[in-house]
KOLBAVO-20749 format. One line per field, with one value per atom (N, C-alpha, C, O, CB): atom name; y, z, x; residue number from 1; chain. Coordinates in pm, 1 decimal. Glycine has a CB too. Layout:
<rs>
site c(CA; ...)
v c(Y; ...)
w c(Z; ...)
u c(X; ...)
pos c(NUM; ...)
unit c(A; ...)
</rs>
This chain:
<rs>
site c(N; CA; C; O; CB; N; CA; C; O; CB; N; CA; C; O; CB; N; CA; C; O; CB; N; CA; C; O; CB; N; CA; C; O; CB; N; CA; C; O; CB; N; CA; C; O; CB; N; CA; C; O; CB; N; CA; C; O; CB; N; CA; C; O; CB; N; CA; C; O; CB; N; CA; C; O; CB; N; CA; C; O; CB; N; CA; C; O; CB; N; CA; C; O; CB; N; CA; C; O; CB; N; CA; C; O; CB; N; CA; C; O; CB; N; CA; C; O; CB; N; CA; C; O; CB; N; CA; C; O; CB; N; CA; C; O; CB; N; CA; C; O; CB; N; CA; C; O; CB; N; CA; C; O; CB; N; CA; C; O; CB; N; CA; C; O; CB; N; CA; C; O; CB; N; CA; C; O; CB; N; CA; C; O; CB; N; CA; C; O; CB; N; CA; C; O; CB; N; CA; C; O; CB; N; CA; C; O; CB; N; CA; C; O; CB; N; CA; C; O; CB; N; CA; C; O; CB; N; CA; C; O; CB; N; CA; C; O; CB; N; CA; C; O; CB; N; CA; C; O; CB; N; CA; C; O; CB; N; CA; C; O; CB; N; CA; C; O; CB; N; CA; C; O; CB; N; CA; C; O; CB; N; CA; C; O; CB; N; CA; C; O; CB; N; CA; C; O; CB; N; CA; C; O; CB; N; CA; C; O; CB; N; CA; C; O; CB; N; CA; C; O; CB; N; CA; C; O; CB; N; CA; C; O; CB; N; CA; C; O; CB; N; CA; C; O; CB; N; CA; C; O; CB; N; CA; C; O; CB; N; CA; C; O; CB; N; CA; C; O; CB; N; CA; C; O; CB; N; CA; C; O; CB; N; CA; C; O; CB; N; CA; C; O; CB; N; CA; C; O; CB; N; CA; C; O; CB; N; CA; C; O; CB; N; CA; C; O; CB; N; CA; C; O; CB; N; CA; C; O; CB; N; CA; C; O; CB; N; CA; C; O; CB; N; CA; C; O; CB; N; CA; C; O; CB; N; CA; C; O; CB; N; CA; C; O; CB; N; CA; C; O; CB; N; CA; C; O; CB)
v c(11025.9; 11070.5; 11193.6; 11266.2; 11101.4; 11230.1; 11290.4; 11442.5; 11472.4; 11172.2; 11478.5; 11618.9; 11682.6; 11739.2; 11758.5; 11687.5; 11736.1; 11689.7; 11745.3; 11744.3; 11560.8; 11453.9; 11579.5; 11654.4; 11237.7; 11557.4; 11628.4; 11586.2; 11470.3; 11617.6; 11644.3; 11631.5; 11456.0; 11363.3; 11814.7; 11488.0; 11432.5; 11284.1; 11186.1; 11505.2; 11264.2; 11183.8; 11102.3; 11023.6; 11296.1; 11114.8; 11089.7; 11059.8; 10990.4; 11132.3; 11116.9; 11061.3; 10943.5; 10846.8; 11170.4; 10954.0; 10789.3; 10715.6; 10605.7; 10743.5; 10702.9; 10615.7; 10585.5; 10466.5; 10670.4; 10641.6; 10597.9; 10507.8; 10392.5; 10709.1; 10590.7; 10487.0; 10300.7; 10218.3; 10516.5; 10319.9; 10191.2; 10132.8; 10010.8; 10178.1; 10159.2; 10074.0; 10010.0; 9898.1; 10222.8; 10167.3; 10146.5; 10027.6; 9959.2; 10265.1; 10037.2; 9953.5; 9794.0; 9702.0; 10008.1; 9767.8; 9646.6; 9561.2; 9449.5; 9718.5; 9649.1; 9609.9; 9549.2; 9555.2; 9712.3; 9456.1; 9358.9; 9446.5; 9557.3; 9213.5; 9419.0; 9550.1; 9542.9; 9653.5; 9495.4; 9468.6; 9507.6; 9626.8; 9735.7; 9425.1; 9575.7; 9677.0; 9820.0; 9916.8; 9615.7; 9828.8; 9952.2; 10034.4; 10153.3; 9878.3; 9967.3; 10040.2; 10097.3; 10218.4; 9908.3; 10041.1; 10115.4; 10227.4; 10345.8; 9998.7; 10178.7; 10312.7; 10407.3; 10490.9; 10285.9; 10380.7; 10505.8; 10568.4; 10688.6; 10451.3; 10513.1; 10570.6; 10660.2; 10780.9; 10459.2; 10620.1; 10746.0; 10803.6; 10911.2; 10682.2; 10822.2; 10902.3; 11038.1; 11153.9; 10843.2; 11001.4; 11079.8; 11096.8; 11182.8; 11000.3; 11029.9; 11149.2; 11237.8; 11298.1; 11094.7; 11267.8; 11298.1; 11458.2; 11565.1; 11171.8; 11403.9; 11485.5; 11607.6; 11716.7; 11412.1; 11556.1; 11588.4; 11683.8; 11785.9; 11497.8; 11667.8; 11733.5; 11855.9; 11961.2; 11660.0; 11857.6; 11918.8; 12048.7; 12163.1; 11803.2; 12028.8; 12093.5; 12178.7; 12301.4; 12003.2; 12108.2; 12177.2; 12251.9; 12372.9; 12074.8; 12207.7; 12278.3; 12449.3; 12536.4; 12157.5; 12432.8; 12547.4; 12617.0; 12710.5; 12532.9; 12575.2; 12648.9; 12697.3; 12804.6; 12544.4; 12627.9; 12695.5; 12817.8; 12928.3; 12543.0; 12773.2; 12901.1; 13031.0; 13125.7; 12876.9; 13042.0; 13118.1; 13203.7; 13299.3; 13020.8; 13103.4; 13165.0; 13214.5; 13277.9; 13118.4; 13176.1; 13228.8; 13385.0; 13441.5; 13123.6; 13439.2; 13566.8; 13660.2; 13655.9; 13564.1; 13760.3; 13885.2; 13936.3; 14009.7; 14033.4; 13893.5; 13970.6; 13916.4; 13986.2; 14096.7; 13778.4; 13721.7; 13679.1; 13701.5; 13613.8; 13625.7; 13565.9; 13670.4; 13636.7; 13503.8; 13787.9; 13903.0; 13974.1; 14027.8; 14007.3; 13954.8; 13958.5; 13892.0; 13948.8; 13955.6; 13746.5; 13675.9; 13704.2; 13698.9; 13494.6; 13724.8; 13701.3; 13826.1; 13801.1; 13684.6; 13960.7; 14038.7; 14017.3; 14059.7; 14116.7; 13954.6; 13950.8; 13861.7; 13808.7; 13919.1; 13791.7; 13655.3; 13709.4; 13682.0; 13562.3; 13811.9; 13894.1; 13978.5; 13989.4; 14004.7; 14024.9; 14106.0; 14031.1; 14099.7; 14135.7; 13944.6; 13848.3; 13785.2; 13735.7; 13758.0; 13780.4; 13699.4; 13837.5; 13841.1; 13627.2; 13958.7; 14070.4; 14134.4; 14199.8; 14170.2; 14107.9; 14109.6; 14256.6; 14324.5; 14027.5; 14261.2; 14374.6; 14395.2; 14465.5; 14456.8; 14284.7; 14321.4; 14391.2; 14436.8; 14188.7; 14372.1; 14421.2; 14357.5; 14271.8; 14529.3; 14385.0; 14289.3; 14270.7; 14366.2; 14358.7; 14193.0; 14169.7; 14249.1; 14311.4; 13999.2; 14244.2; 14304.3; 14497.3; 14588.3; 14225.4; 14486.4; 14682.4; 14721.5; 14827.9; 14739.8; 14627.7; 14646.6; 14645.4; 14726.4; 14520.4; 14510.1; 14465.0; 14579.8; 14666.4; 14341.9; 14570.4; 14684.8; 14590.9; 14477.9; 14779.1; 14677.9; 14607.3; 14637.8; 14741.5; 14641.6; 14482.9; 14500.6; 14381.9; 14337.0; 14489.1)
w c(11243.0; 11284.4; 11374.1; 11335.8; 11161.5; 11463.9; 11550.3; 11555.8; 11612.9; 11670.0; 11486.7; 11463.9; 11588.3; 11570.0; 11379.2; 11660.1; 11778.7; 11874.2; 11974.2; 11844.9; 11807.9; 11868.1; 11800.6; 11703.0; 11780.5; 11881.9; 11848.6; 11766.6; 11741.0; 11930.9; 11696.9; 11586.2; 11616.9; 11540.4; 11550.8; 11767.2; 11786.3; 11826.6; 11773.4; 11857.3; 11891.8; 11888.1; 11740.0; 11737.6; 11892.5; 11641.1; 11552.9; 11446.7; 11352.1; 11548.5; 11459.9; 11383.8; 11459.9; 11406.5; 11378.2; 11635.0; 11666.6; 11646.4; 11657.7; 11786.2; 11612.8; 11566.4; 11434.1; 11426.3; 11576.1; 11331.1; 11229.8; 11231.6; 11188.7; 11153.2; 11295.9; 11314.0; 11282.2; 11190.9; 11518.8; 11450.8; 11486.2; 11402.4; 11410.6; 11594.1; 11338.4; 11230.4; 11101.1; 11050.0; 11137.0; 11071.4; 10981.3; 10982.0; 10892.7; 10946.2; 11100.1; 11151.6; 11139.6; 11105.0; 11354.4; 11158.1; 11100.9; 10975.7; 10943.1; 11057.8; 10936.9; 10793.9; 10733.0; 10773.8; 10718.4; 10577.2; 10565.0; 10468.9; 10443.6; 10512.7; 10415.2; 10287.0; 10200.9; 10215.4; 10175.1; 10110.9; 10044.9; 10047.7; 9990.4; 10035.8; 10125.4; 10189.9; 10220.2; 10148.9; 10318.2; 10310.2; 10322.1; 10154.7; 10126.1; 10411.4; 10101.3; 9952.5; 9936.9; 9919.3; 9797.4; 9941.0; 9907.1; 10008.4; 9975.0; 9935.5; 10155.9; 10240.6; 10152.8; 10079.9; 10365.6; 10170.9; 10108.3; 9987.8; 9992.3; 10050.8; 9907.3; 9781.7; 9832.4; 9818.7; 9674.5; 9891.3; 9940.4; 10025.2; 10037.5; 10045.1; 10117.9; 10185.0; 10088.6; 10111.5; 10294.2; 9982.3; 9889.0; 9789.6; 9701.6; 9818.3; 9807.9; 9712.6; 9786.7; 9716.4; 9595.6; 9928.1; 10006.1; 10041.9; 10088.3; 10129.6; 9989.5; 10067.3; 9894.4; 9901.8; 10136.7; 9788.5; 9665.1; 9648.0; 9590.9; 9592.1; 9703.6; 9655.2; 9731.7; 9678.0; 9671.6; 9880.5; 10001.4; 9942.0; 9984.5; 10140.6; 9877.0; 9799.0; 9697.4; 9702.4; 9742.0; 9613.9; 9493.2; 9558.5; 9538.3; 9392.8; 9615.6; 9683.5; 9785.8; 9800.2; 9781.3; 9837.6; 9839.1; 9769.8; 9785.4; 9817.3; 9635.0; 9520.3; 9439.0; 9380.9; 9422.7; 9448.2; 9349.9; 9476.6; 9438.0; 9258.7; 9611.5; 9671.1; 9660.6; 9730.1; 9776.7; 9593.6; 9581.2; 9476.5; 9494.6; 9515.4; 9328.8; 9231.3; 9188.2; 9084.1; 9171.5; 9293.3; 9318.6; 9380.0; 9401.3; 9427.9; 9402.1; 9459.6; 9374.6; 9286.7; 9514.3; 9379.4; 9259.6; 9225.4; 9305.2; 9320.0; 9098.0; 9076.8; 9136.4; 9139.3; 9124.9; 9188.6; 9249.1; 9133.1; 9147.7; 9333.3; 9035.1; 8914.6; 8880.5; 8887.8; 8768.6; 8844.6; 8756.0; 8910.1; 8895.6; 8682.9; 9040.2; 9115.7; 9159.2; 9208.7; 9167.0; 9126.6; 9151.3; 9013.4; 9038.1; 9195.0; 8913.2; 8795.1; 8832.6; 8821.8; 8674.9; 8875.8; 8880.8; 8979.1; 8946.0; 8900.1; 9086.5; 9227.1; 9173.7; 9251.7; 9410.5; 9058.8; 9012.7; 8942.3; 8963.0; 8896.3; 8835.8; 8746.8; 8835.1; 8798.8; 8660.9; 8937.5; 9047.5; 9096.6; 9107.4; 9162.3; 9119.8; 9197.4; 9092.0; 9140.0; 9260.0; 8993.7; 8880.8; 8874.7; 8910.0; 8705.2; 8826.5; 8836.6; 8956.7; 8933.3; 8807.2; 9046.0; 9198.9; 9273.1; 9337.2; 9235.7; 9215.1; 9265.5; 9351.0; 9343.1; 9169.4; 9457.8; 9615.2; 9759.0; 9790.5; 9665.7; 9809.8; 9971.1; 10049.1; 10059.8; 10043.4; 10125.9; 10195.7; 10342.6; 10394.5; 10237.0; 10362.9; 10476.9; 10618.0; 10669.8; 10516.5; 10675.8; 10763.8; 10756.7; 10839.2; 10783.3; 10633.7; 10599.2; 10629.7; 10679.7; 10362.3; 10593.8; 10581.5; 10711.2; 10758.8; 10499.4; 10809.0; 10937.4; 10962.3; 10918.1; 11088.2; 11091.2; 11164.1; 11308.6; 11320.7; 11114.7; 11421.3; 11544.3; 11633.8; 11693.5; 11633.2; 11617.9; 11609.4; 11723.7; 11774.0; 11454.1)
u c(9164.8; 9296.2; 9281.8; 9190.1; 9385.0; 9335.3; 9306.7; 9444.2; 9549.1; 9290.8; 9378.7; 9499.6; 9549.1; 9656.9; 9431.3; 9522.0; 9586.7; 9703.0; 9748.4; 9501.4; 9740.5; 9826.4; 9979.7; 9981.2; 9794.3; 10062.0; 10231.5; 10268.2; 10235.5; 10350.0; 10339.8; 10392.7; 10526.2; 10552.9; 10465.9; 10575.9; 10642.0; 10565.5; 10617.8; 10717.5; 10478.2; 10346.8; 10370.4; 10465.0; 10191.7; 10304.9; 10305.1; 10384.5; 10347.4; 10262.1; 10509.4; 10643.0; 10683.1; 10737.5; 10774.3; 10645.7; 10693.2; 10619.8; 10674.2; 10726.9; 10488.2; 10386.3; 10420.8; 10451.4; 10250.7; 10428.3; 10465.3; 10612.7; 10618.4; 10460.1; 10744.4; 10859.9; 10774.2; 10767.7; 10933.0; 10715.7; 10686.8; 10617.0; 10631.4; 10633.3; 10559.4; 10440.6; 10556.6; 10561.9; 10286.5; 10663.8; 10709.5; 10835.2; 10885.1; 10730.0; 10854.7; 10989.9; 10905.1; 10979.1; 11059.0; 10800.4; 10683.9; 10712.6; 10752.7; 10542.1; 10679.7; 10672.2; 10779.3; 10895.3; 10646.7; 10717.8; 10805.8; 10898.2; 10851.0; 10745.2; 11011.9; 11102.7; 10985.7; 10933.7; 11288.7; 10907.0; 10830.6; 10729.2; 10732.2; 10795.5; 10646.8; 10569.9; 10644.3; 10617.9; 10521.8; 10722.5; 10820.6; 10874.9; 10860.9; 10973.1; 10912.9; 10944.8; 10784.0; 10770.4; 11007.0; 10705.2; 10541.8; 10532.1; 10536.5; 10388.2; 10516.1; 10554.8; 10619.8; 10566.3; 10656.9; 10751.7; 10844.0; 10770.6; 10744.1; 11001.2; 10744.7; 10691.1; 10582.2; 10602.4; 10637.0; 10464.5; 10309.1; 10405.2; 10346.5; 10123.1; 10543.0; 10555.5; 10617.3; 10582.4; 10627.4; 10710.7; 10775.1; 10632.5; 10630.0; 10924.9; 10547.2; 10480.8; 10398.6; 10317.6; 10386.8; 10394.9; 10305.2; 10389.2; 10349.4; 10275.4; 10532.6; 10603.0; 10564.9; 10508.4; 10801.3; 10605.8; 10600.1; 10519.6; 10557.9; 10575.1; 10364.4; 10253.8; 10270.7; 10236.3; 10118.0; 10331.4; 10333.8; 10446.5; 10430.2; 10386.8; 10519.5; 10600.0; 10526.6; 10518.4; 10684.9; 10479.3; 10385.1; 10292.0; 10282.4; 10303.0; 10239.8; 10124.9; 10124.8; 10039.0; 10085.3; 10265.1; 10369.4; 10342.7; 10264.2; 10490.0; 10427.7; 10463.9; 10309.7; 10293.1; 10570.5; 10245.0; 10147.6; 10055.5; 10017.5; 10022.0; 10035.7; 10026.0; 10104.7; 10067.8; 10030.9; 10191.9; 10334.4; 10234.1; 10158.8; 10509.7; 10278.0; 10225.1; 10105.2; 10087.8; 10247.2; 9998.4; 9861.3; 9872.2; 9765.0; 9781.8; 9965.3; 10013.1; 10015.8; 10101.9; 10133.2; 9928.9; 9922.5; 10071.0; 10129.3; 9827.8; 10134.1; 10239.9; 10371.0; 10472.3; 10209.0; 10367.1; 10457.4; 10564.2; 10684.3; 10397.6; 10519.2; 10634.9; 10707.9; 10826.1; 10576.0; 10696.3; 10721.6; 10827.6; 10937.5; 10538.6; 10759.7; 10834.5; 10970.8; 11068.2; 10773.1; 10953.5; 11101.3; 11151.5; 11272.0; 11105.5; 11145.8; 11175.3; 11258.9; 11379.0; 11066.1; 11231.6; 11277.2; 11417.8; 11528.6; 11181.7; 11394.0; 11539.4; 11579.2; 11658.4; 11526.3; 11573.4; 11630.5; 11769.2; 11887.4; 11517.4; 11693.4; 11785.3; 11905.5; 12022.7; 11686.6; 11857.1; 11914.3; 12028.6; 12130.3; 11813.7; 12036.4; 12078.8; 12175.2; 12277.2; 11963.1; 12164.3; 12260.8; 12339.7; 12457.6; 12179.2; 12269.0; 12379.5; 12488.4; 12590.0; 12309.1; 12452.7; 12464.4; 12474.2; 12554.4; 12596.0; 12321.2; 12307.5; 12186.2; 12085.4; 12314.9; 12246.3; 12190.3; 12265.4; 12375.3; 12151.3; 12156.7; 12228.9; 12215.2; 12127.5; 12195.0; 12302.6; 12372.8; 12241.1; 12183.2; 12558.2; 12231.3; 12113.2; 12138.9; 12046.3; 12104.1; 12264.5; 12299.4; 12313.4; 12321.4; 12413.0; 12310.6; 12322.2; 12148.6; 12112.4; 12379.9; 12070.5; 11891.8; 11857.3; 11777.7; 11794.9; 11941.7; 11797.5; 11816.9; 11892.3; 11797.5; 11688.9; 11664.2; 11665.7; 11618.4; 11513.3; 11739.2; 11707.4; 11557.5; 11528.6; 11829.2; 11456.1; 11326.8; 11335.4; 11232.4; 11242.8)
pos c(1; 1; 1; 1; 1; 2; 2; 2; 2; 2; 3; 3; 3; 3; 3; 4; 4; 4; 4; 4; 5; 5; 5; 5; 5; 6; 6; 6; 6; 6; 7; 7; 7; 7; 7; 8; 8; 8; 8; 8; 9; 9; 9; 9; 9; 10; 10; 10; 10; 10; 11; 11; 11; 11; 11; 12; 12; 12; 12; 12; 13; 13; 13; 13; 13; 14; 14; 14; 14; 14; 15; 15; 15; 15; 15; 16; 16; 16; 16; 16; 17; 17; 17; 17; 17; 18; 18; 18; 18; 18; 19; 19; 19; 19; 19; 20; 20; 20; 20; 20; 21; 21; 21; 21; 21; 22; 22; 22; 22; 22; 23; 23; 23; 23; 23; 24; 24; 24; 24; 24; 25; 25; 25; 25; 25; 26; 26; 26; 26; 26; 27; 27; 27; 27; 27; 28; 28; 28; 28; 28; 29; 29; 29; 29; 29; 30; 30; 30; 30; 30; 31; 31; 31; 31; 31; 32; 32; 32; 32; 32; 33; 33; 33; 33; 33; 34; 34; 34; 34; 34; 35; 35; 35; 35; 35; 36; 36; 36; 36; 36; 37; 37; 37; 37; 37; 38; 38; 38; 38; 38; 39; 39; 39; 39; 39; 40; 40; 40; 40; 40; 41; 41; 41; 41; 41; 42; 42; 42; 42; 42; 43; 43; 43; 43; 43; 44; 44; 44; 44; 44; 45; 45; 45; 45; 45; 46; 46; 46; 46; 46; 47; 47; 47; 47; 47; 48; 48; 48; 48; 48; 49; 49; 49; 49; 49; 50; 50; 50; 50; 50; 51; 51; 51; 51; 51; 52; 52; 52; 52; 52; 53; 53; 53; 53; 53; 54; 54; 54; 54; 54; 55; 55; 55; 55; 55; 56; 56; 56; 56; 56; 57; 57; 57; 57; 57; 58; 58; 58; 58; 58; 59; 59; 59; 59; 59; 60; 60; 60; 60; 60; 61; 61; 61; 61; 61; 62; 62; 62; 62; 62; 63; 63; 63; 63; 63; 64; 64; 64; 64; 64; 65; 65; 65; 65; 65; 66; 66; 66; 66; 66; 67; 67; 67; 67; 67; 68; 68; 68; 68; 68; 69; 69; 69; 69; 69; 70; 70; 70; 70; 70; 71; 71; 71; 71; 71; 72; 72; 72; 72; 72; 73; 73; 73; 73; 73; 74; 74; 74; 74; 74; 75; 75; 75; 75; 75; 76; 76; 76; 76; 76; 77; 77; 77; 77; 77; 78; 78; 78; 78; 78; 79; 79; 79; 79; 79; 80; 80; 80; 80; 80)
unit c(A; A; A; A; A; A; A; A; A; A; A; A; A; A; A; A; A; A; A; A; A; A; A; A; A; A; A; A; A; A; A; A; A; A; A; A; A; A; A; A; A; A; A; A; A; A; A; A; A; A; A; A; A; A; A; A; A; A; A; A; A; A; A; A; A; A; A; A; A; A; A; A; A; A; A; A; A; A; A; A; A; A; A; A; A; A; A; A; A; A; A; A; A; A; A; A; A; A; A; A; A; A; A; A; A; A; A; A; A; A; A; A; A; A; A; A; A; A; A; A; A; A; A; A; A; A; A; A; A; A; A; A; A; A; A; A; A; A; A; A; A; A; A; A; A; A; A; A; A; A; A; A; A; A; A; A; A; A; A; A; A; A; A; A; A; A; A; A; A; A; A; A; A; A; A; A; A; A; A; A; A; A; A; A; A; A; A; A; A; A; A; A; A; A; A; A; A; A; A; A; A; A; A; A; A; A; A; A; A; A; A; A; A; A; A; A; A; A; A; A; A; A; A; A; A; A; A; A; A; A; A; A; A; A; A; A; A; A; A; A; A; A; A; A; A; A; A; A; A; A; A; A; A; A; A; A; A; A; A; A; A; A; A; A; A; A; A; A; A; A; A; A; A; A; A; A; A; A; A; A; A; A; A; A; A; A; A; A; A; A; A; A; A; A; A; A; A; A; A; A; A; A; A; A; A; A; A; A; A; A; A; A; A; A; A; A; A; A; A; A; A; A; A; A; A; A; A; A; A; A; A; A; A; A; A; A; A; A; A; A; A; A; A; A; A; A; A; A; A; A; A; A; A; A; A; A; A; A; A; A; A; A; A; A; A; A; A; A; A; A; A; A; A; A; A; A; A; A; A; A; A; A; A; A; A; A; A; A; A; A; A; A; A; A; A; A; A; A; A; A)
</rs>
């Protein structure tokens, strides 16, 4: 597979293959694509929680945030 192909490249290649296929086959598609998408998610998330101090961190703006005691985004930016 040749990684350098566009992103856009490659979503129409797949269309076409996928537009192929018989409904059977396609329900199997769908399925490795949702779990492909699944892991891509987890895999996120556990980079997250591999983060020194990251849980104890959301746990903390989580609480913040139910109390509502944030600020407002526009009072913080800075014009950068």
């Amino acid at each position: 597979m040749n990684i350098s192909k566009s992103k856009y490249k490659i979503l129409s290649e797949a269309e076409r293959r996928l537009k192929n296929l018989s409904p059977k086959r396609l329900i199997v598609a769908n399925d490795i694509l949702a779990y492909l998408e699944d892991r891509e998610s987890s895999d996120a998330s556990q980079e997250l929680l591999n983060l020194p101090g990251f849980e104890e961190a959301f746990r903390n703006a989580s609480q913040q945030a139910k109390k509502c005691e944030v600020i407002k985004f526009n009072r913080i930016r800075r014009n950068v």
